[in-house]
C-alpha positions in Angstrom: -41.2 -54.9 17.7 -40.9 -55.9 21.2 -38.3 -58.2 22.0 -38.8 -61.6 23.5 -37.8 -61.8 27.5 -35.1 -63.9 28.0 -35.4 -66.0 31.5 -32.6 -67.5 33.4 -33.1 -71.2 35.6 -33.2 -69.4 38.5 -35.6 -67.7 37.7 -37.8 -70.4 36.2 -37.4 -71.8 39.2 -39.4 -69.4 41.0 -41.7 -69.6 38.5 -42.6 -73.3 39.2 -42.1 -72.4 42.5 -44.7 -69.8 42.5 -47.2 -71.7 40.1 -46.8 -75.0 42.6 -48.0 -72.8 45.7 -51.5 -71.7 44.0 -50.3 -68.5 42.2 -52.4 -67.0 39.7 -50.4 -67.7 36.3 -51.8 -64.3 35.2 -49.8 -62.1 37.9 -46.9 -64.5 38.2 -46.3 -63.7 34.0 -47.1 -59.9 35.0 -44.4 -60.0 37.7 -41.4 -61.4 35.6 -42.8 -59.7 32.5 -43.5 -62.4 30.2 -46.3 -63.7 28.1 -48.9 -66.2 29.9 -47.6 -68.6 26.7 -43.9 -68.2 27.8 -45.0 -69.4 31.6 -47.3 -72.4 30.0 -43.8 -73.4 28.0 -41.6 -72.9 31.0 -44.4 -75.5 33.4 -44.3 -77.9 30.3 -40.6 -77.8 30.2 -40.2 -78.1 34.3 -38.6 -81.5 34.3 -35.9 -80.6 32.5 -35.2 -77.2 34.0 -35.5 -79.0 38.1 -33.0 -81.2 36.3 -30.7 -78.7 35.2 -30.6 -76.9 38.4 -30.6 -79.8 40.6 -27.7 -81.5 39.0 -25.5 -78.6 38.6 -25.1 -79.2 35.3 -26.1 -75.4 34.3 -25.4 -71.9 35.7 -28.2 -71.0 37.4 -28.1 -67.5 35.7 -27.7 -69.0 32.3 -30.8 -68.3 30.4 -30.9 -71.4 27.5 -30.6 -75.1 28.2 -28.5 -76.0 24.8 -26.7 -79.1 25.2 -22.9 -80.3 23.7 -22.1 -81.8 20.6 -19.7 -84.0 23.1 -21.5 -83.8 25.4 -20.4 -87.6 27.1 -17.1 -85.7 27.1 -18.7 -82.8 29.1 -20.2 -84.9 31.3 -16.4 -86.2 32.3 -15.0 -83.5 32.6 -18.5 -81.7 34.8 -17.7 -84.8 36.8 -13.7 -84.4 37.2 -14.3 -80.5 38.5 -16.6 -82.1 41.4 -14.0 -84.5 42.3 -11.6 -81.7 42.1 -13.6 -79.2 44.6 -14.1 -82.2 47.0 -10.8 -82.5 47.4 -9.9 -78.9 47.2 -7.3 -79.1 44.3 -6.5 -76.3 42.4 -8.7 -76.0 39.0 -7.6 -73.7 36.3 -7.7 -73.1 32.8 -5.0 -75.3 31.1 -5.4 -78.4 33.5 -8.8 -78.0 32.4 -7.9 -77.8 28.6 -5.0 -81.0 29.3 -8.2 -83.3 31.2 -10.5 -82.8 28.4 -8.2 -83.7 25.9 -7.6 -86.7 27.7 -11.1 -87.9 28.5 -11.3 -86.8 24.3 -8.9 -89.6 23.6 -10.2 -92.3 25.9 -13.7 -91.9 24.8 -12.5 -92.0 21.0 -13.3 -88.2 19.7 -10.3 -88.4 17.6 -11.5 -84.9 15.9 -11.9 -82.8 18.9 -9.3 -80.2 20.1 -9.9 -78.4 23.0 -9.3 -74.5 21.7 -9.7 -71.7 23.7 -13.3 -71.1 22.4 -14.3 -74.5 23.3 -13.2 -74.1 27.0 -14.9 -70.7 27.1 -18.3 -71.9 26.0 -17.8 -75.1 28.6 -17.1 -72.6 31.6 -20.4 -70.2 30.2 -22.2 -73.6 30.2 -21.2 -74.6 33.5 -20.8 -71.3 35.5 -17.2 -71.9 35.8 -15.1 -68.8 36.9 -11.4 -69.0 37.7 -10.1 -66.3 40.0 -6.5 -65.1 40.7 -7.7 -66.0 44.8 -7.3 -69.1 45.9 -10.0 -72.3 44.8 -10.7 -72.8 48.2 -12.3 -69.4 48.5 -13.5 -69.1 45.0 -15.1 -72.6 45.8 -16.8 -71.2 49.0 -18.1 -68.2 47.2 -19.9 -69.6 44.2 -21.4 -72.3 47.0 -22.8 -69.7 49.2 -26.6 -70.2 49.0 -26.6 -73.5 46.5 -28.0 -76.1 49.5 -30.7 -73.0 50.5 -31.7 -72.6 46.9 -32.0 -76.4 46.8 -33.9 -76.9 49.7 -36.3 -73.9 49.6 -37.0 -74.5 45.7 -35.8 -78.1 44.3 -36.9 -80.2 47.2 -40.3 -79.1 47.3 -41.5 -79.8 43.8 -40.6 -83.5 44.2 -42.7 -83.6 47.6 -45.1 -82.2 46.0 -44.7 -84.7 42.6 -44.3 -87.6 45.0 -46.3 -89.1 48.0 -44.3 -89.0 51.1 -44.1 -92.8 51.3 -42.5 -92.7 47.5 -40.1 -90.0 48.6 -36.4 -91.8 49.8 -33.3 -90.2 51.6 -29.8 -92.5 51.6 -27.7 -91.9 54.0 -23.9 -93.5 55.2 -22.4 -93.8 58.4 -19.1 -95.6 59.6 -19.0 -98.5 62.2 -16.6 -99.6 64.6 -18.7 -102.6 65.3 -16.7 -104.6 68.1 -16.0 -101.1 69.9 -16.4 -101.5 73.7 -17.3 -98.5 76.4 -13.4 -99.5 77.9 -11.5 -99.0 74.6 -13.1 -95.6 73.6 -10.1 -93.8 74.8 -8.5 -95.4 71.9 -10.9 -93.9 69.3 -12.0 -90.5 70.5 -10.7 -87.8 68.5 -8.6 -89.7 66.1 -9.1 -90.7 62.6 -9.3 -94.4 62.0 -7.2 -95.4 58.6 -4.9 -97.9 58.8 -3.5 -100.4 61.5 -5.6 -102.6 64.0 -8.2 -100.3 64.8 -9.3 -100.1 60.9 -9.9 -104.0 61.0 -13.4 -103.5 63.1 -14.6 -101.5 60.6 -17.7 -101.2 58.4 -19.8 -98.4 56.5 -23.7 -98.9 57.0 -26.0 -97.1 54.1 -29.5 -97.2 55.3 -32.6 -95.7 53.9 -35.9 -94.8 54.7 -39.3 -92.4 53.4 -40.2 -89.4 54.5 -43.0 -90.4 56.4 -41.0 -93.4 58.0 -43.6 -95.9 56.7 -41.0 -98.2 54.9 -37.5 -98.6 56.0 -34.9 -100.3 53.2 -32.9 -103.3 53.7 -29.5 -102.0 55.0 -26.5 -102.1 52.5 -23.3 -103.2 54.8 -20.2 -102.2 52.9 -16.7 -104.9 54.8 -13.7 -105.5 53.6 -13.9 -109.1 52.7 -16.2 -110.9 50.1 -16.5 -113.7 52.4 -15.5 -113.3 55.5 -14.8 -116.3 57.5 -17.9 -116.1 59.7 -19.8 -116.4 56.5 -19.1 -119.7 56.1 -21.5 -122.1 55.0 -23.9 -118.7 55.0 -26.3 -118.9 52.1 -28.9 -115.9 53.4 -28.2 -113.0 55.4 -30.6 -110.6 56.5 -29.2 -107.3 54.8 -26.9 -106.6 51.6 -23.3 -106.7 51.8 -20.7 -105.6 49.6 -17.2 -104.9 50.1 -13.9 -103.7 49.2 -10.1 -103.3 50.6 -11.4 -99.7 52.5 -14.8 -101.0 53.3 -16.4 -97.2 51.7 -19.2 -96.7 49.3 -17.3 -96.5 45.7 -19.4 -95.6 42.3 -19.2 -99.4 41.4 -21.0 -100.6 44.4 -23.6 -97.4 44.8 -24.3 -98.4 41.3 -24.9 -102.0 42.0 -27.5 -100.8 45.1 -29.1 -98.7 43.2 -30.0 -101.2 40.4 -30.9 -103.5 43.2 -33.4 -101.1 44.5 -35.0 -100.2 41.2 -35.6 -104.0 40.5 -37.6 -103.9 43.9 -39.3 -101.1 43.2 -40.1 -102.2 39.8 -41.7 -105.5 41.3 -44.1 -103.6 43.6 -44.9 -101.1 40.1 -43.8 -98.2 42.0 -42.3 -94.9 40.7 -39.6 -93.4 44.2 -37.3 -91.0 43.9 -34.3 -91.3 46.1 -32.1 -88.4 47.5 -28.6 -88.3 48.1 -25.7 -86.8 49.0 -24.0 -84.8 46.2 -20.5 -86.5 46.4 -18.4 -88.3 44.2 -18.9 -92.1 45.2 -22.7 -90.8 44.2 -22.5 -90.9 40.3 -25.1 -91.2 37.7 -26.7 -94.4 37.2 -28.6 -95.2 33.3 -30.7 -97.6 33.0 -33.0 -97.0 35.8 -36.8 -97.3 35.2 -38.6 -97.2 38.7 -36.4 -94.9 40.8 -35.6 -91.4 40.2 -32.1 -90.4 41.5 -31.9 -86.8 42.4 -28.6 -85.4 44.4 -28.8 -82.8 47.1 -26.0 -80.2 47.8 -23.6 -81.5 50.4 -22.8 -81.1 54.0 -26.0 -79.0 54.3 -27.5 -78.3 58.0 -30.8 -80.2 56.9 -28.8 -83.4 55.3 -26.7 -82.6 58.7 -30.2 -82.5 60.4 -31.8 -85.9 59.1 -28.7 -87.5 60.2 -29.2 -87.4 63.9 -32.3 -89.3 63.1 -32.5 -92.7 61.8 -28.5 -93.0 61.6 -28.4 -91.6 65.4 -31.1 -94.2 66.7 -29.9 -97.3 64.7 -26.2 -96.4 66.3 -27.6 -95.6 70.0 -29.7 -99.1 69.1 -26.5 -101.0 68.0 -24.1 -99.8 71.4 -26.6 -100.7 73.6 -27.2 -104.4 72.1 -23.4 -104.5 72.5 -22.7 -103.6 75.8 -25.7 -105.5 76.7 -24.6 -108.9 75.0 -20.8 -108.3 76.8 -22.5 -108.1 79.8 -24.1 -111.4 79.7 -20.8 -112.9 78.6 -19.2 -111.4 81.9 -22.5 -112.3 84.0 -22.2 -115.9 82.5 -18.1 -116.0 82.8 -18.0 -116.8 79.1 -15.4 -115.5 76.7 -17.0 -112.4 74.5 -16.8 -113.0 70.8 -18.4 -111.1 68.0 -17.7 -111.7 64.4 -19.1 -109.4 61.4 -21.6 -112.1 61.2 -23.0 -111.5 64.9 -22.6 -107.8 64.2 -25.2 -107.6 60.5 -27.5 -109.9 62.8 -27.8 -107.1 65.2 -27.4 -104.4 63.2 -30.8 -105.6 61.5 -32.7 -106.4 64.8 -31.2 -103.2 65.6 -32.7 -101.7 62.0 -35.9 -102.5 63.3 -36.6 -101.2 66.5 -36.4 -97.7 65.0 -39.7 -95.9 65.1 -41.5 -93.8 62.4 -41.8 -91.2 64.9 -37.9 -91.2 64.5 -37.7 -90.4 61.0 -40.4 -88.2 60.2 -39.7 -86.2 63.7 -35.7 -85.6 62.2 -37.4 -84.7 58.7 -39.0 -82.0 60.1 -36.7 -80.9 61.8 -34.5 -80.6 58.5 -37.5 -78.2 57.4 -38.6 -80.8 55.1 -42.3 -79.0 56.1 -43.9 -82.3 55.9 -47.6 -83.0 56.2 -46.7 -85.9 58.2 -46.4 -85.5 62.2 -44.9 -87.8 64.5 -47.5 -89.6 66.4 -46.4 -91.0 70.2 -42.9 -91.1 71.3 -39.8 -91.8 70.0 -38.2 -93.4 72.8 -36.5 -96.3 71.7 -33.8 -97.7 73.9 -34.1 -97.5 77.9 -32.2 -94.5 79.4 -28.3 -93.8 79.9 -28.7 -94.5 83.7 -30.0 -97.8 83.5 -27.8 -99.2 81.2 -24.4 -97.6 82.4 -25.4 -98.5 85.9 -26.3 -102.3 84.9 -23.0 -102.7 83.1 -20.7 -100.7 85.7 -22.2 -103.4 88.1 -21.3 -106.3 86.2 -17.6 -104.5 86.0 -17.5 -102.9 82.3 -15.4 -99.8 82.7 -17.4 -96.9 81.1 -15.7 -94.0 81.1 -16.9 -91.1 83.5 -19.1 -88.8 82.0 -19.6 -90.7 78.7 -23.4 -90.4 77.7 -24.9 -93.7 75.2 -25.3 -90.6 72.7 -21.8 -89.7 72.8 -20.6 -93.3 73.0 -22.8 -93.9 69.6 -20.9 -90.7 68.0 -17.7 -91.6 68.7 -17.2 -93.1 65.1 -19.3 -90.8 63.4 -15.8 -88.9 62.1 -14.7 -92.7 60.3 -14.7 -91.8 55.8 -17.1 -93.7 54.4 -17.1 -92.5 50.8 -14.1 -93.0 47.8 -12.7 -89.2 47.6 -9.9 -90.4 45.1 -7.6 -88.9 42.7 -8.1 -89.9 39.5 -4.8 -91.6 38.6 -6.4 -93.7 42.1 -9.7 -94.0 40.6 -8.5 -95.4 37.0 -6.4 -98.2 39.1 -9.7 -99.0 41.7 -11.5 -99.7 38.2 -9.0 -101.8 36.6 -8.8 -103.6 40.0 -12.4 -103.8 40.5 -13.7 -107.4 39.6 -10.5 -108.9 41.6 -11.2 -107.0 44.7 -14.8 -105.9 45.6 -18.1 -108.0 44.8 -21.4 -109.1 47.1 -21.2 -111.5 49.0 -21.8 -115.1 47.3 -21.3 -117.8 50.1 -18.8 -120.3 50.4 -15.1 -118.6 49.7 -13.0 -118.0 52.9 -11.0 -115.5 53.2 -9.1 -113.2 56.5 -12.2 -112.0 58.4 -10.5 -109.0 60.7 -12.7 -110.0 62.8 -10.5 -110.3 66.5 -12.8 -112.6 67.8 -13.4 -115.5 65.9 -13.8 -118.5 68.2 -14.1 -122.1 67.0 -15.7 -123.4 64.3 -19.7 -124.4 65.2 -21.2 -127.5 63.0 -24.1 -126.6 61.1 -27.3 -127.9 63.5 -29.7 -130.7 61.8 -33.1 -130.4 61.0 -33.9 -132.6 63.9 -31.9 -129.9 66.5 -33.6 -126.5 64.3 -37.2 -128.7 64.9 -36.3 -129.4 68.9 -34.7 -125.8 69.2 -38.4 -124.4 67.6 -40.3 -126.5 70.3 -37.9 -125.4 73.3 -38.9 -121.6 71.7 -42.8 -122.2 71.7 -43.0 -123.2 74.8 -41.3 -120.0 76.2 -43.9 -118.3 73.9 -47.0 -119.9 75.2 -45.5 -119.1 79.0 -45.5 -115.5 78.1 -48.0 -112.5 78.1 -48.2 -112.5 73.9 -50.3 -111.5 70.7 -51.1 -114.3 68.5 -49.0 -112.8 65.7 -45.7 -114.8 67.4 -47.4 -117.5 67.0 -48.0 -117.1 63.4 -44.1 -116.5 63.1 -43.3 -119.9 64.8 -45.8 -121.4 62.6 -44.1 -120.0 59.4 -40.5 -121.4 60.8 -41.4 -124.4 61.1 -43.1 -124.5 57.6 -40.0 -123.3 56.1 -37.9 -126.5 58.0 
């Protein structure tokens, strides 16, 4: 009696793989040696094996997907070990055996022990090796080839399950928002954390599609629920968060990401998102429009994408900045910029990035997109220009210093909760007194060094006569009709 082939993951992944670029089934079953019914069950089962390998949750050379009996326990615990390699602390056998225990008593599995055979069959589940050598090395080892694999096999089946324009990648960057050309020396090369220069802060999560038709609202993460330039605020034109180290945490990612489904879910769409495998990142339930699938971190394509919509909204943002100091010098007024002033550019900022951006960083990340980049992708006016209009108005920049490099000065700011988990258990008990969206009215210490005085709210009478003063600069102008339209829809709405 012949005995049944056993497959592992990985190898079910080529399989799809395979199947998905126009194989014949016939020689793909010949090649692997299995029956054409085996390959028909392995395509009808593909979901759940792209899951397996995409999540980690599986050694990819383990053959069966058999779940836990506990298994929200093993779920903890998978969790705890990622935490663990992020920050490089040592993971072995008995702190193993000691953390499920104690995720076995907090999630009330009074009967469970864990016994020697329990933690064996976790580590077989989960590809789990401990070494004698150090973690960091083991660490490296298992990783080598995990963010090829992904790319090359994982990523592809959703591009191919998707449309482009349903396909999203999140991405985080940290702002020094009131950061001048003549106070770089103070930031370049050193890690911002604590004191004054941690007040200017922010982290920016923007996200677009792959074939940069449809850009998301950005999600500002600051350290104050209301700020005191959000005073008397009841709109703004991105979402904000916040929290005492202005980072993306799991609470607040989890917020977004129910925010964006409820979008999605109003224009009956079915996206799936991609992000960064890290710890902030966790699971969200409850999500019925968008798909959240997590890539292998600090890859050279996630690396890749990054110097494309992240690099032009930054490039964007320092040029609006040294631009609006410069008509504060030219116009001897004081400079001031609050958060406020900073969201408010950040989205006018948001939206001069081009399609031809994205899609031409996507394929450059090897995304191997149908989708070309049509025109240019110039966006802001060249270093030349710029440098040589502020040096004239008498803004030090600092010899040598390119708009690029200016833009990347802050790229090295944390923008994600790496926490141990003593840390993490006080954050959540903390949670609902410290961190929330932003609802209005509340004041609280901005940061913000410049705040100025206090502005009264205009009338309807001064929003009307500001609107007329606007359309006639309009109608004096060179313009398409669809400002007009705009004006006409302002003054509708006062």
């Amino acid at each position: 009696v012949r005995r049944k082939k056993s497959i592992s993951i990985e190898e079910k992944i080529d399989i799809i793989s395979a199947v998905e670029s126009g194989g014949k089934k016939a020689d793909i079953a010949a090649k692997y040696g299995i029956k054409k019914n085996s390959l028909s069950s392995i395509m009808k089962n593909k979901e759940k094996v792209l899951e397996a390998f995409e999540s980690l949750r599986f050694d990819p050379k383990r053959k069966r997907l058999r779940t836990a009996f506990y298994a929200d326990l093993e779920e903890a615990l998978v969790k705890w070990c990622r935490i663990a390699q992020c920050l490089n602390a040592p993971v072995n056998g008995p702190a193993l055996r000691l953390r499920a225990n104690d995720f076995a008593q907090k999630l009330g599995h009074t009967g469970f022990k864990c016994s020697n055979g329990w933690l064996d069959r976790f580590k077989a589940r989960y590809g789990l090796v401990f070494r004698a050598q150090p973690v960091e090395a083991a660490a490296g080892a298992a990783a080598v080839g995990a963010p090829t694999l992904w790319y090359q096999n994982i990523l592809p089946s959703y591009l191919n399950d998707y449309q482009p324009k349903n396909v999203f990648y999140i991405q985080e960057t940290g702002l020094l928002y009131q950061m001048l050309p003549h106070s770089t020396f103070a930031f370049k090369g050193e890690t911002c954390s604590v004191g004054k220069l941690s007040k200017e802060r922010i982290t920016v999560v923007l996200g677009t599609n792959v074939d940069g038709s449809e850009k998301l609202p950005l999600l500002v993460i600051g350290k104050n629920k209301s700020p005191h330039s959000f005073k008397a605020v009841k709109s703004l034109p991105v979402d904000y968060e916040a929290n005492d180290r202005a980072w993306m945490t799991p609470e607040v990612f989890e917020r977004w990401m129910h925010k964006l489904d409820d979008r999605f879910q109003a224009q009956q769409r079915q996206v799936v998102t991609l992000v960064e495998s890290l710890p902030a990142h966790t699971e969200v339930k409850n999500l019925k429009s968008v798909k959240l699938v997590f890539s292998p971190p600090g890859s050279s394509s996630w690396i890749a994408t990054k110097q494309g919509a992240v690099r032009s909204l930054k490039v964007q943002y320092r040029c609006c900045l040294v631009k609006r100091f410069v008509d504060c010098v030219e116009s001897n007024k004081e400079f001031m910029l609050t958060l406020l002033d900073a969201i408010e550019m950040l989205h006018l900022c948001w939206r001069k990035v081009t399609p031809e951006t994205i899609v031409k960083s996507y394929n450059e990340a090897e995304f191997e997109l149908e989708t070309k980049a049509n025109g240019s992708d110039t966006e802001v006016e060249g270093d030349f220009d710029l440098i040589a209009h502020a040096q004239a108005a008498g803004v030090e920049f600092p010899e040598g210093l390119s708009l690029e490099e200016y833009a990347a000065l802050d790229d090295g700011l944390v923008t994600c909760e790496m926490p141990t988990n003593n840390e993490r258990m006080r954050a959540k008990e903390s949670a609902s007194d410290k961190a929330g969206t932003f609802v209005g009215d509340e004041d609280e210490g901005e940061g913000d060094e410049f705040q100025g005085a206090e502005h009264p709210l205009p009338s309807k009478n001064e929003a009307l006569s500001a609107l007329e003063t606007l359309r006639k600069f309009i109608r004096s102008q060179d313009t398409d009709e669809s400002f007009h339209d705009s004006l006409a829809d302002l003054e509708k709405f006062i």
